[in-house]
N, C-alpha and C positions, 0 to 999 in steps of 0.2 A: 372753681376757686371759691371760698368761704368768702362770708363778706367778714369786714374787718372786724364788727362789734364781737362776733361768736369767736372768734379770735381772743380777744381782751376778757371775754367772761369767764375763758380758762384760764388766761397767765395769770389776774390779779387772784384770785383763793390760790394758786400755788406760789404764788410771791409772799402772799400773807405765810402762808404755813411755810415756808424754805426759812423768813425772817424769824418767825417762831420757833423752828429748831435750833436756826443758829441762834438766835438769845438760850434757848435751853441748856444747847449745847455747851455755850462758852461758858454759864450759869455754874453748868458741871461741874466743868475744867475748874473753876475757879474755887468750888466749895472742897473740890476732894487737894487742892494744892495748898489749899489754907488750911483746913483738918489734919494734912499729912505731914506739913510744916511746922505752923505757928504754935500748938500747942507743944509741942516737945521743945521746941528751942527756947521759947520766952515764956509760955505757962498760959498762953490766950486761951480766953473760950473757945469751942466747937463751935460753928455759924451751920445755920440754917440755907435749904437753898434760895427761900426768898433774900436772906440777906447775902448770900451768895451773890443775887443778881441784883440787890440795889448797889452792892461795891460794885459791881461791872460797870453800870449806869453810870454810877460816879464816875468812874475811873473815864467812860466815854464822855463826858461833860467835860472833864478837866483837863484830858492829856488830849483827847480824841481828833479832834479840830475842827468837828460840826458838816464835815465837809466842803466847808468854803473857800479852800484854797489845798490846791494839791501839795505833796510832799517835799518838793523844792520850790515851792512859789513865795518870793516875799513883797507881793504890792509894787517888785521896782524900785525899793531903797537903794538898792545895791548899786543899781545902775544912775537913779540921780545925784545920789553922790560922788560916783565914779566922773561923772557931768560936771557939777561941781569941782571937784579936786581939778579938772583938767582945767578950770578958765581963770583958780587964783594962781594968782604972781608967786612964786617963793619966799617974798616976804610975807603975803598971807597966807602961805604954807606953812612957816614955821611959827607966826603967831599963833594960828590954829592948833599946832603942834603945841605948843607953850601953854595953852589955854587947856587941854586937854591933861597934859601934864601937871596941872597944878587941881585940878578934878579928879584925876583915876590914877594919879602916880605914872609911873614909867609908860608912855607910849609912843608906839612906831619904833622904827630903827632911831637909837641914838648913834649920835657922831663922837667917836675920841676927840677928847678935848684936851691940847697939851697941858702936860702938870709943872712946867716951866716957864 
């Protein structure tokens, strides 16, 4: 058996370069979709591939999520206000409700209210 380090001195140069294709690659994608696109619909410039891959960059800055929390994970809001909502009374349920409604307009289920 190898010892571990001759191990790690192969994967990391081909982790570097696997990263580097895929930035290349998705570089690509991106410069021949905006070429192939943007100027015939709206009249944009032709982009280069460097600025091919600084919109990519952006685009992983802004939408991406950094990787610090996976695809459905939100910190457990969900569930502390689920927490919440179960220990107020119904009259600070519908205060709440009322308080909301006077902020964001119509929320939750509203109740028919007779018109007589």
């Amino acid at each position: 058996m190898r010892p571990r380090w001759r191990r790690v001195i192969w994967i990391a140069p081909l982790a570097i370069l696997g990263i580097a294709a895929f930035m290349a690659i998705g570089s690509e994608i991106v410069l021949q979709l905006w070429n192939w696109l943007l100027p015939p619909l709206f009249g944009w410039r032709v982009i280069t591939f460097w600025q091919a891959f600084g919109i990519l960059a952006l685009c992983r800055i802004l939408f991406g999520g950094h990787g610090f929390r996976g695809p459905h994970r939100d910190w457990g809001w969900r569930r502390r206000w689920a927490e919440r909502w179960e220990k107020m009374t119904p009259e600070e349920r519908e205060k709440f409700r009322e308080r909301m409604r006077s902020r964001c307009g119509s929320f939750g289920p509203t109740e028919a209210k007779p018109t007589a």
